[in-house]
KEPAMAR-208333 format. One record per residue (C-alpha): chain; residue in one letter; x, y, z. Coordinates in Angstrom, 2 decimals, padded with zeros to 5 digits. Example, Ala and Ser with C-alpha at 12.3 -4.5 7.8 and 13.67 -1.06 7.14 Angstrom:
REM KEPAMAR-208333
SITE  A  a  012.30  -004.50  007.80 .
SITE  A  s  013.67  -001.06  007.14 .
END
This chain:
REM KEPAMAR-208333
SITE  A  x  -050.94  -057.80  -002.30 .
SITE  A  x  -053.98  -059.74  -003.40 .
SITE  A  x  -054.81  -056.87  -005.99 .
SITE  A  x  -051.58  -057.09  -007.14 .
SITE  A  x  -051.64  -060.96  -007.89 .
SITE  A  x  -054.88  -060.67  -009.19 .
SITE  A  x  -053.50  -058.07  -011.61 .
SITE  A  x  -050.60  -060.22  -012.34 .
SITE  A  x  -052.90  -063.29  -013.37 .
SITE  A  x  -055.52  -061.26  -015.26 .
SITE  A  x  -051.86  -059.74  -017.80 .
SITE  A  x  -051.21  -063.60  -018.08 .
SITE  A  x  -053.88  -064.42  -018.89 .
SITE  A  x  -054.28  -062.11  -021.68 .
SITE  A  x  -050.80  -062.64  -022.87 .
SITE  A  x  -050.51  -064.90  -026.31 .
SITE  A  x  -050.42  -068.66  -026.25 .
SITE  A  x  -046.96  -068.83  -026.36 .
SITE  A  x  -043.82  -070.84  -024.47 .
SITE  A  x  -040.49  -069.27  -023.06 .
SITE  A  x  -039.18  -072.41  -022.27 .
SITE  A  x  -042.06  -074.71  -024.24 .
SITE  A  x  -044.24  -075.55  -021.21 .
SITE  A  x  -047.43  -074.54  -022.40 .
SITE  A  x  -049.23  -076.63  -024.27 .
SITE  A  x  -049.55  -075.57  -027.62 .
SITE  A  x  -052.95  -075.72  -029.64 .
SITE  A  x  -053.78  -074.99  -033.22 .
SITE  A  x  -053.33  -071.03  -033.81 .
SITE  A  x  -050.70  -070.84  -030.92 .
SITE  A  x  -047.27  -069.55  -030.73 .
SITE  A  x  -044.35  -071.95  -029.14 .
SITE  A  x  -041.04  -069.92  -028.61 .
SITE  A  x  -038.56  -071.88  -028.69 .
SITE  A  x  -035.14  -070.63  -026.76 .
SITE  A  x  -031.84  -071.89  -027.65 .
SITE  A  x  -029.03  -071.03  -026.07 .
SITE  A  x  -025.42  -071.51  -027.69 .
SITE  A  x  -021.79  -070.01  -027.80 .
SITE  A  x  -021.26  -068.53  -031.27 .
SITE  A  x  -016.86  -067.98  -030.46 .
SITE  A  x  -016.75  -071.66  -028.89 .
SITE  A  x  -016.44  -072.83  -032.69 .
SITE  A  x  -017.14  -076.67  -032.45 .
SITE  A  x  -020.45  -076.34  -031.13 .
SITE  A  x  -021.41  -074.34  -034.56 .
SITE  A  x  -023.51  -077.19  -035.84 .
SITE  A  x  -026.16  -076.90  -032.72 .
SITE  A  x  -025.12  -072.99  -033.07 .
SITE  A  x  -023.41  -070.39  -035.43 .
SITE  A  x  -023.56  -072.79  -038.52 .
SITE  A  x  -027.16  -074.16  -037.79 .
SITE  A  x  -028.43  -070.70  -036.84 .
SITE  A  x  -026.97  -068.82  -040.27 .
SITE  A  x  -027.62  -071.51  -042.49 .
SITE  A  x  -031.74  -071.39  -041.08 .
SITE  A  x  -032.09  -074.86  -041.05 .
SITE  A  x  -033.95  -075.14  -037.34 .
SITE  A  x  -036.34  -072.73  -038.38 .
SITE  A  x  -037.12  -074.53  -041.62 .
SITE  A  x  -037.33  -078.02  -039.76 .
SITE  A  x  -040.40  -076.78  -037.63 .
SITE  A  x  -042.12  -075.15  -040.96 .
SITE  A  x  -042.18  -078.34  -041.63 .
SITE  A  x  -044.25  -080.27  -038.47 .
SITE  A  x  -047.24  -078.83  -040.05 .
SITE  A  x  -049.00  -079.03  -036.83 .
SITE  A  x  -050.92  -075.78  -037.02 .
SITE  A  x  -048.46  -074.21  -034.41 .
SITE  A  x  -046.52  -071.31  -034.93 .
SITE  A  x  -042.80  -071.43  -033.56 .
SITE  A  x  -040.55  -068.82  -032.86 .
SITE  A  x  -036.62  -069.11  -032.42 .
SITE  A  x  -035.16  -067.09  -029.60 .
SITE  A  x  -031.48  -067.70  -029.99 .
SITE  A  x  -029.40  -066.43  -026.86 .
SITE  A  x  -025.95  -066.32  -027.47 .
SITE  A  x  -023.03  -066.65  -024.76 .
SITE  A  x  -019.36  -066.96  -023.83 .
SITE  A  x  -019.28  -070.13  -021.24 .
SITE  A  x  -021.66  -073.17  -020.29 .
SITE  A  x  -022.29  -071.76  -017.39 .
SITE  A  x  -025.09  -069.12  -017.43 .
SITE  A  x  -026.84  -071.39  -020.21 .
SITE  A  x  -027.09  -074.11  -017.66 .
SITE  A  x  -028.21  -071.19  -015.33 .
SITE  A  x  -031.27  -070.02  -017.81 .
SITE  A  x  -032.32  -074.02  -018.54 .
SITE  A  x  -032.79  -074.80  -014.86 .
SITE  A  x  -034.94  -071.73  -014.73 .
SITE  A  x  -036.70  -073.32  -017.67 .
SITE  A  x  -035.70  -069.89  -019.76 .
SITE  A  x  -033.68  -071.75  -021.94 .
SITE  A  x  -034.84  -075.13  -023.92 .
SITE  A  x  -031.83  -076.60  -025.48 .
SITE  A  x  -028.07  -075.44  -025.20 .
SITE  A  x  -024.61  -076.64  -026.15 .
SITE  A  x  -021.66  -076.72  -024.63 .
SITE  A  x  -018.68  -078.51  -023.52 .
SITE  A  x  -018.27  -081.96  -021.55 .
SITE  A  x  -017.61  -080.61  -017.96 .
SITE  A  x  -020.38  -077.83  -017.99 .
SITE  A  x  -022.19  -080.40  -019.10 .
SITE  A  x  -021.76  -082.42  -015.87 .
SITE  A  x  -022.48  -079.56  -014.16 .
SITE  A  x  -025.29  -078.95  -016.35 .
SITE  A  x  -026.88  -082.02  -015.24 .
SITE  A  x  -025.98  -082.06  -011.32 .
SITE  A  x  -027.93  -078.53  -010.89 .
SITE  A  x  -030.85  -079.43  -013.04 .
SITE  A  x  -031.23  -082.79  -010.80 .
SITE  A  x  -030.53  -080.53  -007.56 .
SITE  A  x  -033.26  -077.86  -008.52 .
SITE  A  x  -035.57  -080.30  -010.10 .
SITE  A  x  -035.47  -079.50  -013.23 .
SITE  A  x  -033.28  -082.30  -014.81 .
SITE  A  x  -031.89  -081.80  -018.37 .
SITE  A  x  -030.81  -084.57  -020.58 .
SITE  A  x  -027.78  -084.57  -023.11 .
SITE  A  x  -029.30  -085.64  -026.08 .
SITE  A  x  -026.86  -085.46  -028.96 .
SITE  A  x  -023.03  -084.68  -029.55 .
SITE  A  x  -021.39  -081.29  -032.07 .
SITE  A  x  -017.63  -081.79  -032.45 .
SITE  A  x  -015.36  -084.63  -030.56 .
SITE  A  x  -011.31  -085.23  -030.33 .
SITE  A  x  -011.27  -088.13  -029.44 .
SITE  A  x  -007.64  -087.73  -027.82 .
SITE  A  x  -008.81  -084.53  -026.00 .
SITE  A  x  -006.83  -081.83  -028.47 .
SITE  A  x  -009.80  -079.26  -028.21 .
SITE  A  x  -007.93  -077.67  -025.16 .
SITE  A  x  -004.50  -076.07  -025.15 .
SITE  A  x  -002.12  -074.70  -022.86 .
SITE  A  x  -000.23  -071.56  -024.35 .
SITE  A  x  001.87  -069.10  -023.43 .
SITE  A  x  003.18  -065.18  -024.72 .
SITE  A  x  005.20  -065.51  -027.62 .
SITE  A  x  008.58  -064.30  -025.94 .
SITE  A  x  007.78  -065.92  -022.40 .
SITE  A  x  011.07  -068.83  -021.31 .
SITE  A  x  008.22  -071.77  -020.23 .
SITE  A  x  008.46  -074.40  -022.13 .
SITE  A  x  006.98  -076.84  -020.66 .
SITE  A  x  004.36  -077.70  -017.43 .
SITE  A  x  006.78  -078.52  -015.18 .
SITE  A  x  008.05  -074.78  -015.48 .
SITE  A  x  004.08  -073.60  -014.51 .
SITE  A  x  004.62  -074.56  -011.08 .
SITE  A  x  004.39  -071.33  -008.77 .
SITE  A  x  003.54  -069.53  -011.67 .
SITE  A  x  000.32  -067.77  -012.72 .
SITE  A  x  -002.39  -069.86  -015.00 .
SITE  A  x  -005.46  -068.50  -016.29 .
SITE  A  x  -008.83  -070.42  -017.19 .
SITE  A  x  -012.19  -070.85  -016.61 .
SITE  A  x  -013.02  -072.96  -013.49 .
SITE  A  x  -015.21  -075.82  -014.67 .
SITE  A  x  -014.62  -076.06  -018.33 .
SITE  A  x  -012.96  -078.31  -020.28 .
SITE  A  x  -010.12  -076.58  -020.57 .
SITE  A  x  -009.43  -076.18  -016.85 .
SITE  A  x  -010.05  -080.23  -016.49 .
SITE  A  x  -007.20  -080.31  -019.30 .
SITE  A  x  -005.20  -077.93  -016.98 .
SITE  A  x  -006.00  -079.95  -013.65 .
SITE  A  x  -005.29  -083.58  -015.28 .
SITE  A  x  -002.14  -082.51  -017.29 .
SITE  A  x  -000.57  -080.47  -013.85 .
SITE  A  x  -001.05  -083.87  -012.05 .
SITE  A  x  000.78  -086.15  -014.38 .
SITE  A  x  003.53  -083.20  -014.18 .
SITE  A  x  003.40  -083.76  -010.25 .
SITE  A  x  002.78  -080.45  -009.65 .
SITE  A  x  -000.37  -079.93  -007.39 .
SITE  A  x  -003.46  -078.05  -009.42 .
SITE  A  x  -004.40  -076.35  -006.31 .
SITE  A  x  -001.20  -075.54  -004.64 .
SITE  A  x  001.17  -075.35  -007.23 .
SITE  A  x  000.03  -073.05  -009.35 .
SITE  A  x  -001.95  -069.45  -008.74 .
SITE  A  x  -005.15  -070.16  -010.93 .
SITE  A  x  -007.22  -067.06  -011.97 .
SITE  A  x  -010.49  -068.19  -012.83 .
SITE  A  x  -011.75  -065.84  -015.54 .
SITE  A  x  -013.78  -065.70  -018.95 .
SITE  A  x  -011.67  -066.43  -022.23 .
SITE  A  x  -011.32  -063.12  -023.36 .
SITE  A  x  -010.49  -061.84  -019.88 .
SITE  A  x  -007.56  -064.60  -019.78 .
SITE  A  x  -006.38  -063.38  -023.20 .
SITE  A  x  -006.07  -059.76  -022.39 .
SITE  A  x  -004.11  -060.60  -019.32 .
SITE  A  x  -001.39  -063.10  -020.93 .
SITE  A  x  -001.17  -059.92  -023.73 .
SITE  A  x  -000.85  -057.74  -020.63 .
SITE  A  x  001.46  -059.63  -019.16 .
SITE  A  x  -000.68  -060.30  -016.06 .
SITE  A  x  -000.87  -063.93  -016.18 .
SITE  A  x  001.89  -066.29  -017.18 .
SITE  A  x  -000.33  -068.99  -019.39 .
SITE  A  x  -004.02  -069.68  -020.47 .
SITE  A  x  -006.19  -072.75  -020.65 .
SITE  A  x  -008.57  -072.65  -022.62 .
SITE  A  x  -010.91  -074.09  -025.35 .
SITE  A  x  -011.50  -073.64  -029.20 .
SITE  A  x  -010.98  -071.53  -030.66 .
SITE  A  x  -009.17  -068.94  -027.97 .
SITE  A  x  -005.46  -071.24  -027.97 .
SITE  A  x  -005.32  -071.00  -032.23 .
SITE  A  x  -006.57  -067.34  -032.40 .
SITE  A  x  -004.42  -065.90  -029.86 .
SITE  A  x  -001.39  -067.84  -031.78 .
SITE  A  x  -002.37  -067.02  -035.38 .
SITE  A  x  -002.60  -063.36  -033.93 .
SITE  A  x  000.96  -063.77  -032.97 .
SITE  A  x  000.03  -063.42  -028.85 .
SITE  A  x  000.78  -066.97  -027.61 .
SITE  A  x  003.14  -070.13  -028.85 .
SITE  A  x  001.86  -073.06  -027.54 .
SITE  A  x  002.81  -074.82  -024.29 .
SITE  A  x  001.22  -078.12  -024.10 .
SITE  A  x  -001.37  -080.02  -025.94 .
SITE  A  x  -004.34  -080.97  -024.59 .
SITE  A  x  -004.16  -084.39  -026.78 .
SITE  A  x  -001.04  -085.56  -025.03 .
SITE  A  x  -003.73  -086.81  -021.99 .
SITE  A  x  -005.31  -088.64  -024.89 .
SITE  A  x  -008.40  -088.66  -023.37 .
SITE  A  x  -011.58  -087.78  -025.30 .
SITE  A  x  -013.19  -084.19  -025.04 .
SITE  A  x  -015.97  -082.71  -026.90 .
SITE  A  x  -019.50  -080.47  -026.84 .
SITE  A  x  -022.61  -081.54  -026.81 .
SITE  A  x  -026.49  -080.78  -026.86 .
SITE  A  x  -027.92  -080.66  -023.53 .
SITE  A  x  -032.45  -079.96  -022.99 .
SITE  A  x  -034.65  -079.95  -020.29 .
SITE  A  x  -036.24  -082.75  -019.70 .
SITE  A  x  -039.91  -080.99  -019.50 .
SITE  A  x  -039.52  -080.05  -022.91 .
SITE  A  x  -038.34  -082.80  -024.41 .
SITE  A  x  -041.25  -084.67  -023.46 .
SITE  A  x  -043.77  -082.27  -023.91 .
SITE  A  x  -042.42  -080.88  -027.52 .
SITE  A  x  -040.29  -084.11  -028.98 .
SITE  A  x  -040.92  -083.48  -032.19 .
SITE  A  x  -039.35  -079.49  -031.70 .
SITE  A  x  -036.22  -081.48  -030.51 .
SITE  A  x  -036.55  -083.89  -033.19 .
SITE  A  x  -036.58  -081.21  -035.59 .
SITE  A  x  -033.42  -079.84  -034.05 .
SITE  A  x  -031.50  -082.94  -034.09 .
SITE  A  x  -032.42  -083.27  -038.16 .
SITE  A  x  -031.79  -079.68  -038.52 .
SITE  A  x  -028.22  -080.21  -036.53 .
SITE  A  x  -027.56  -083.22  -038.83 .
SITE  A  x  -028.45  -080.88  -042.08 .
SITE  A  x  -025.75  -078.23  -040.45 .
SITE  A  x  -023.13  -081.57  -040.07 .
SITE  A  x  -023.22  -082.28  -043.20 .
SITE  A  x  -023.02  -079.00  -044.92 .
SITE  A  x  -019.95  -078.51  -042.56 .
SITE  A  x  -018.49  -081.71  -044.07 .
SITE  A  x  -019.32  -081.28  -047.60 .
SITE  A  x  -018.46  -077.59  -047.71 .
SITE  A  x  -015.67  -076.96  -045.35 .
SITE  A  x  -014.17  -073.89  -046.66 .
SITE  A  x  -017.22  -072.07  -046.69 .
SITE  A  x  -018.94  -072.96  -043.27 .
SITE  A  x  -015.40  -071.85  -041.87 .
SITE  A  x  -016.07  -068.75  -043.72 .
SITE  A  x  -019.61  -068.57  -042.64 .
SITE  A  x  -018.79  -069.16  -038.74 .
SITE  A  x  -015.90  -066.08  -039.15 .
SITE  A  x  -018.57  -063.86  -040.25 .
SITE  A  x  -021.01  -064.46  -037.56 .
SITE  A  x  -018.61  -064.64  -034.89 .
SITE  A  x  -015.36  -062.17  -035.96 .
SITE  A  x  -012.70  -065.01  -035.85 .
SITE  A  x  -010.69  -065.59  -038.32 .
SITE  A  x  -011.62  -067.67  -041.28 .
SITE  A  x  -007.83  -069.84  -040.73 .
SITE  A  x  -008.46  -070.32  -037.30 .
SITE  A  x  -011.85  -071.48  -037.79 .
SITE  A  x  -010.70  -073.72  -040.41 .
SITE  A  x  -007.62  -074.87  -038.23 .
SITE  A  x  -010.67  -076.53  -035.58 .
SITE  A  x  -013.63  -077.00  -037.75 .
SITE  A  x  -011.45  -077.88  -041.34 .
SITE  A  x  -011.68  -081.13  -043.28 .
SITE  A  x  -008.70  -083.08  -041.05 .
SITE  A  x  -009.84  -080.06  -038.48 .
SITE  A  x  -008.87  -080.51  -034.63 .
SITE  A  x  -012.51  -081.22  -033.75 .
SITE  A  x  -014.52  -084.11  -035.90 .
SITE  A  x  -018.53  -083.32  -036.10 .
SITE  A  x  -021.03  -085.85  -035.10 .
SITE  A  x  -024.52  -085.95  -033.81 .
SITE  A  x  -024.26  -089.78  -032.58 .
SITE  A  x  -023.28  -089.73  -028.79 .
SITE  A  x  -020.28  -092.32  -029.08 .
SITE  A  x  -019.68  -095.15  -026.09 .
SITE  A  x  -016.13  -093.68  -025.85 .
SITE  A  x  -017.27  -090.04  -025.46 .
SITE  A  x  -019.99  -091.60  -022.64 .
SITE  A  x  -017.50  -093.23  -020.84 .
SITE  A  x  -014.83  -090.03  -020.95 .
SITE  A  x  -017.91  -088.44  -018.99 .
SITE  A  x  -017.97  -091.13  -016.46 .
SITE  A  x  -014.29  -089.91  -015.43 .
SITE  A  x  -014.90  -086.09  -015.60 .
SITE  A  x  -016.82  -086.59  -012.65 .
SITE  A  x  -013.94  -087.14  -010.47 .
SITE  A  x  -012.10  -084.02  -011.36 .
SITE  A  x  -015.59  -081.92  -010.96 .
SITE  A  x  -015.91  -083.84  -007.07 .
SITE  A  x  -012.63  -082.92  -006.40 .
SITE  A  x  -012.72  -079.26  -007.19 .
SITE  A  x  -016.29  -079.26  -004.95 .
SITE  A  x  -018.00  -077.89  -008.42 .
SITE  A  x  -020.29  -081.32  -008.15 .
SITE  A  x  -021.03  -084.37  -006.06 .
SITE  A  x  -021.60  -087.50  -007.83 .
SITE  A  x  -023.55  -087.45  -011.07 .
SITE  A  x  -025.35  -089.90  -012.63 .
SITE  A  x  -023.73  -089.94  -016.31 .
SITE  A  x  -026.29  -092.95  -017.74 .
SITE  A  x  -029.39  -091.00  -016.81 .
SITE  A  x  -028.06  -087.83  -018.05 .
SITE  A  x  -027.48  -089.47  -021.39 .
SITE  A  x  -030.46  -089.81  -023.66 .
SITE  A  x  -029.98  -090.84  -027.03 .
SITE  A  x  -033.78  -091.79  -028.41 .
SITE  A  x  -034.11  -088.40  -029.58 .
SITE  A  x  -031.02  -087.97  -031.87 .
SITE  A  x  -031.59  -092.12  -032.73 .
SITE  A  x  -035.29  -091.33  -034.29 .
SITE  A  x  -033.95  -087.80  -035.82 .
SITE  A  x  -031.39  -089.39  -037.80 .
SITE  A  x  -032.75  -093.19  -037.87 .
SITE  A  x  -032.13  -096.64  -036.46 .
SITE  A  x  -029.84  -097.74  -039.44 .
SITE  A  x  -028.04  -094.09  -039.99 .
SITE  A  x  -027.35  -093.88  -036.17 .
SITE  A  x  -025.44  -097.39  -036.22 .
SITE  A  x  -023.73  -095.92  -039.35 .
SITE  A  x  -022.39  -092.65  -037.84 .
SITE  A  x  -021.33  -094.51  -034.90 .
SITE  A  x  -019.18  -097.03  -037.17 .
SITE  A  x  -017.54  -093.92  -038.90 .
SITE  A  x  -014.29  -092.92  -037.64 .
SITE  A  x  -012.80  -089.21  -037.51 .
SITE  A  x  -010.84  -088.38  -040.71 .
SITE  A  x  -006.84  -089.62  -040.92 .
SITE  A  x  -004.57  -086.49  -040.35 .
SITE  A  x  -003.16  -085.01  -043.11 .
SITE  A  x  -001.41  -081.61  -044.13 .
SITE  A  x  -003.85  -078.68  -046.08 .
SITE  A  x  -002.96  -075.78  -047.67 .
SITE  A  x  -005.73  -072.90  -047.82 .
SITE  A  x  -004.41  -071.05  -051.53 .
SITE  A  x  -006.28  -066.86  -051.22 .
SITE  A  x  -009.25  -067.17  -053.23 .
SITE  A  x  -009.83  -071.15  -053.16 .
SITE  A  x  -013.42  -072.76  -052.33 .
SITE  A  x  -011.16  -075.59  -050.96 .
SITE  A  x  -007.86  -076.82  -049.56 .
SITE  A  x  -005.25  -078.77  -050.75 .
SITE  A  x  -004.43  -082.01  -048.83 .
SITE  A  x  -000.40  -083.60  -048.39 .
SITE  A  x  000.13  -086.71  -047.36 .
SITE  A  x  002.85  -085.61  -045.59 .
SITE  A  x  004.26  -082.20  -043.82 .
SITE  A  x  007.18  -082.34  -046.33 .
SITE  A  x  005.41  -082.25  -049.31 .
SITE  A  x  003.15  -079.58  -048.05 .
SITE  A  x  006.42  -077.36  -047.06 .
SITE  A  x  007.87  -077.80  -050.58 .
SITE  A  x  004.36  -076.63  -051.61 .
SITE  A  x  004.26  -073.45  -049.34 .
SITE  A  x  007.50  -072.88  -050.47 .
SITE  A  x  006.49  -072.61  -053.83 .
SITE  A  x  003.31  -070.20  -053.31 .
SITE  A  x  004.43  -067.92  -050.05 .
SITE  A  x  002.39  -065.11  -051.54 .
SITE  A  x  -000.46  -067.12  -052.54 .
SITE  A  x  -001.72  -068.73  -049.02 .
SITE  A  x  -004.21  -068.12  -046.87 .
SITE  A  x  -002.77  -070.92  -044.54 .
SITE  A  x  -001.41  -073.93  -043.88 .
SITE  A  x  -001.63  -076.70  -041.23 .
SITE  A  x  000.01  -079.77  -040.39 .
SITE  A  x  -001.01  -082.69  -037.86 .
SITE  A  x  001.75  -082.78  -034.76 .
SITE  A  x  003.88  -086.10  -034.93 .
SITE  A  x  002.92  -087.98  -031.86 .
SITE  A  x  -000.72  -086.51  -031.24 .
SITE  A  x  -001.89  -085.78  -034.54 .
SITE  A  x  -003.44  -082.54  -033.66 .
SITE  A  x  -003.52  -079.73  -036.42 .
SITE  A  x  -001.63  -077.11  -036.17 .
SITE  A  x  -000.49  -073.90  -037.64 .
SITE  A  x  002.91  -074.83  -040.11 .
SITE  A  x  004.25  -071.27  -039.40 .
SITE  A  x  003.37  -071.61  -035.65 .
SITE  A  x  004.23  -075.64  -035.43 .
SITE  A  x  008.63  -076.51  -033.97 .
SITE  A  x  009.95  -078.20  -036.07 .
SITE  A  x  012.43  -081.36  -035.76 .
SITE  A  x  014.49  -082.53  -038.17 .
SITE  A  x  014.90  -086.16  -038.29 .
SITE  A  x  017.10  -087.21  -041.41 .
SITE  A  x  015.28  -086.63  -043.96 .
SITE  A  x  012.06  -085.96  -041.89 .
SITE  A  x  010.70  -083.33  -041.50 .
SITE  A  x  008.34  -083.38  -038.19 .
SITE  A  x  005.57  -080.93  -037.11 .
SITE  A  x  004.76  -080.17  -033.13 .
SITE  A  x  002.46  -078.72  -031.51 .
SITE  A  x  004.21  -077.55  -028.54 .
SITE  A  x  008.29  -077.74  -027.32 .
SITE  A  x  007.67  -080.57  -024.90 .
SITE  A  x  006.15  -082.60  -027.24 .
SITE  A  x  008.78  -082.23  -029.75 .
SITE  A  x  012.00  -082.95  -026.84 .
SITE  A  x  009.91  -086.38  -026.06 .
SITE  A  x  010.35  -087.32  -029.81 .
SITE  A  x  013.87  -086.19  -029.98 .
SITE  A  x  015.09  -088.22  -026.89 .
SITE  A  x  013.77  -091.18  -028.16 .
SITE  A  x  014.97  -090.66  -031.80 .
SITE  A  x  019.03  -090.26  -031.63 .
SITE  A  x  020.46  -087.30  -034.37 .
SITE  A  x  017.05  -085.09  -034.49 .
SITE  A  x  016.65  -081.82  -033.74 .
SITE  A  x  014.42  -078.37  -033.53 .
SITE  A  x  015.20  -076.52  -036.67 .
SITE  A  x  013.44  -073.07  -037.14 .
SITE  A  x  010.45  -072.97  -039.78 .
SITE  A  x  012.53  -071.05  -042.18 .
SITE  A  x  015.09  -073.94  -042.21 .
SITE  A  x  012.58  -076.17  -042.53 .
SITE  A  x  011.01  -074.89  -045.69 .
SITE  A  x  014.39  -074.58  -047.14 .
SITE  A  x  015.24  -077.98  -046.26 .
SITE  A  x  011.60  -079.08  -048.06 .
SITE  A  x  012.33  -076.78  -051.13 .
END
C-alpha cells in the first residue's frame, strides 16, 4: 500500500500544472482548467450557459488577463441542479447555474461538507414566478388544481418547479404530500409519461411546459405567476475558487454581461442560436428568452430576488431536502459589482423588466413585430396565417407570454383577452359580468 501511494504521488507529480476545480496555484507557463457546469435545455440560464458558451465570450475574457497563464474551459453540461451542486462540493466543478431552490440546496451541502459555494450573480428572473408551469395532456378533463387532488403529478423534487407545485397545491387546500401521488423524476422522464399517459400533470421549468405545448402534448393547467412570487436562476461558485482565481470569475461575470446584452440586442438570433445548441425549438425559445420573453436577463442579484430566497427555505425545511440556510452569506455580490462596475451595477438594478406586449415572429424575419394589444396582433395573424413563425400574447391578469394559438380566450365586449391557463381565465370572467371563453378561431375572426 505504501508503494502504491508512492506511485500515486510520483504520477502527480509529473502531471501538468493545471486545476480541475482551480486550486492549484497557477504560475507563469501553467495551465488553469477551468470547469463550468450548466444546463444547456433549462433555457434562461443561457447567458452563464448555451448563449455564453456558443457565442465564446468566456474564453475570450481570460485571453485577455494576460497573466502568463494558460486557461482551459471544461464545460459540463446537465439536465437538473442537482448533480452540478454534487461535482462543486467535490470541487470538480468551479462555477454552475441553476435555479433558486437547487440553489438553496446548493449552498446547505457545500456548508455541510465544507466546501461552501457562494451565489454570485443572477441569468433570467420573473419576477411574479411565471418560469414554472403546471400542464396537462391536451385531451385530459382537469382544469384546474383543485381537480389534481388524488391524482398523479410529476416533477422534480427540489426544483423550482416542484416549490411552484407545493406552494400553489396549498393555496388550493389540497395537501402537497397527501393529496396528490408525486413522482419525482427528470423533465424528460415526466414528459414521456404525461404523453404516455402515465402521469396525470407535470411541473416543471423552462422550457419543458412551452415545448411540450407548442408540440401539441400538454394545454396548460396553472401558471406559475398566479403565486406572484419571484423565481429565477442564478450563478452559484465555490468559494475556494473565487478567492483564489477572482479575476477567472471576474472574467465570467463580464463575459456573462457580454452574452446579456447580445441576448437583448439580438433576440431573434440568440433564440436561434440556443435552438441549435440545445434541439428546442427556435418559438419556444423565443416564447422564454424573447424581447417581452417570460424570463427577463440580468446579472445584478436584485433585493426582491434575495428576499424570494429567504422564503424558499421554508418549503425546502419542510420537504426535509434542507435545514435552515443562511441566504445573506450565501449571497455574494462583490464579484458581479466589480465585473460590471459600481455605477453600471446601481443602473441594472434601477432597470425594470420590459412592459408586456404581443409579438409576431413573420418566417424569415431577423425580428418580431410588437402589438400593443392582443387584438391588434390577432387582426395581424389573421392577415399573414401562412407567413408566421409564431405569435405570443401576455395572459390578462399575470402578464405571462404565451402561445396565441395555445392561449383561451375570453371575450369581453369588444375585448379580446389572452390566458394562460382555464382557471385563470374563469377568475376574470366571474368578476367581469357578459364575458366568455371563445375558441381561437372565433377569436381571430372576431379581430379580423
Amino acid at each position: 500500500m505504501q508503494r502504491t501511494a508512492a506511485a500515486l504521488s510520483a504520477v502527480v507529480l509529473l502531471l501538468p500544472l493545471s486545476a480541475c476545480g482551480g486550486d492549484t496555484e497557477a504560475g507563469n507557463g501553467s495551465t488553469v482548467t477551468v470547469t463550468v457546469g450548466y444546463q444547456s435545455r433549462t433555457i434562461n440560464t443561457v447567458t452563464a450557459g448555451t448563449l455564453l458558451r456558443s457565442l465564446h465570450s468566456f474564453e475570450k475574457q481570460l485571453d485577455s488577463l494576460h497573466d502568463g497563464v494558460h486557461y482551459k474551459v471544461n464545460w459540463q453540461d446537465y439536465a437538473t441542479g442537482a448533480p452540478i451542486t454534487a461535482q462543486m462540493t467535490a470541487g470538480k466543478i468551479d462555477i454552475g447555474s441553476m435555479g433558486d431552490f437547487p440553489l438553496l440546496i446548493n449552498a446547505a451541502r457545500g456548508t455541510q461538507l465544507n466546501s461552501p459555494t457562494r451565489l454570485v450573480s443572477v441569468t433570467g428572473y420573473n419576477l411574479r414566478g411565471g418560469l414554472n408551469t403546471i400542464v396537462t395532456a391536451p385531451d385530459s378533463k382537469l382544469t384546474s388544481l383543485t381537480d389534481l387532488k388524488g391524482k398523479k403529478v410529476s416533477t422534480s423534487v427540489g426544483s423550482a418547479a416542484d416549490g411552484t407545485l407545493v406552494r400553489a397545491l396549498q393555496r388550493a387546500g389540497i395537501d402537497p404530500v397527501s393529496g396528490v401521488e408525486k413522482l419525482n423524476q427528470q423533465p424528460s422522464v415526466g414528459a414521456s409519461a404525461l404523453t404516455a399517459g402515465s402521469t396525470d400533470a407535470l411541473s416543471q421549468f423552462v422550457a419543458w411546459p412551452g415545448l411540450l405545448v407548442f408540440q401539441g402534448k400538454a394545454k396548460a393547467v396553472y401558471d406559475g405567476a398566479r403565486l406572484n412570487l419571484p423565481t429565477f436562476h442564478g450563478v452559484t461558485a465555490r468559494e475556494g475558487f473565487a478567492k483564489q482565481h477572482p479575476a477567472v470569475l471576474e472574467a465570467f461575470l463580464k463575459a456573462q454581461a457580454e452574452a446579456t446584452d447580445y441576448l437583448d440586442d439580438h433576440p431573434v438570433d440568440a433564440a436561434e442560436k440556443v435552438a441549435k445548441a440545445t434541439g428546442l425549438p427556435a418559438e419556444v425559445v423565443y416564447l422564454y428568452n424573447g424581447d417581452h420573453g417570460i424570463a427577463t436577463f440580468d446579472p445584478a442579484i436584485r433585493p426582491q430576488l434575495v428576499s424570494a430566497l429567504k422564503q424558499d427555505v421554508s418549503v425546502l425545511k419542510s420537504a426535509k431536502l434542507t435545514g435552515d440556510v443562511d441566504v445573506d452569506s450565501f449571497v455574494d455580490d462583490r464579484y458581479v459589482k466589480k465585473a460590471l462596475g459600481p455605477a453600471a451595477y446601481a443602473k441594472h438594478l434601477a432597470t425594470k423588466p420590459a412592459p408586456a406586449a404581443s409579438e409576431a415572429w413573420p418566417k424569415g424575419a431577423s425580428k418580431t413585430v410588437s402589438f400593443n394589444s392582443p387584438s391588434k396582433l390577432l387582426r395581424y395573424v389573421a392577415e399573414h396565417r401562412d407567413d408566421l413563425r409564431a405569435a405570443y400574447v401576455p395572459d390578462t391578469t399575470t402578464g405571462t407570454p404565451w402561445f396565441a394559438d395555445k392561449a383561451v380566450w375570453v371575450a369581453d365586449g369588444d375585448q379580446l383577452l389572452p390566458f394562460v391557463a382555464p382557471d385563470t381565465a374563469r377568475a376574470y370572467i366571474a368578476a367581469h359580468g357578459g364575458a366568455r371563453v371563445v375558441p381561437y378561431s372565433d377569436a381571430l375572426e372576431r379581430a379580423s
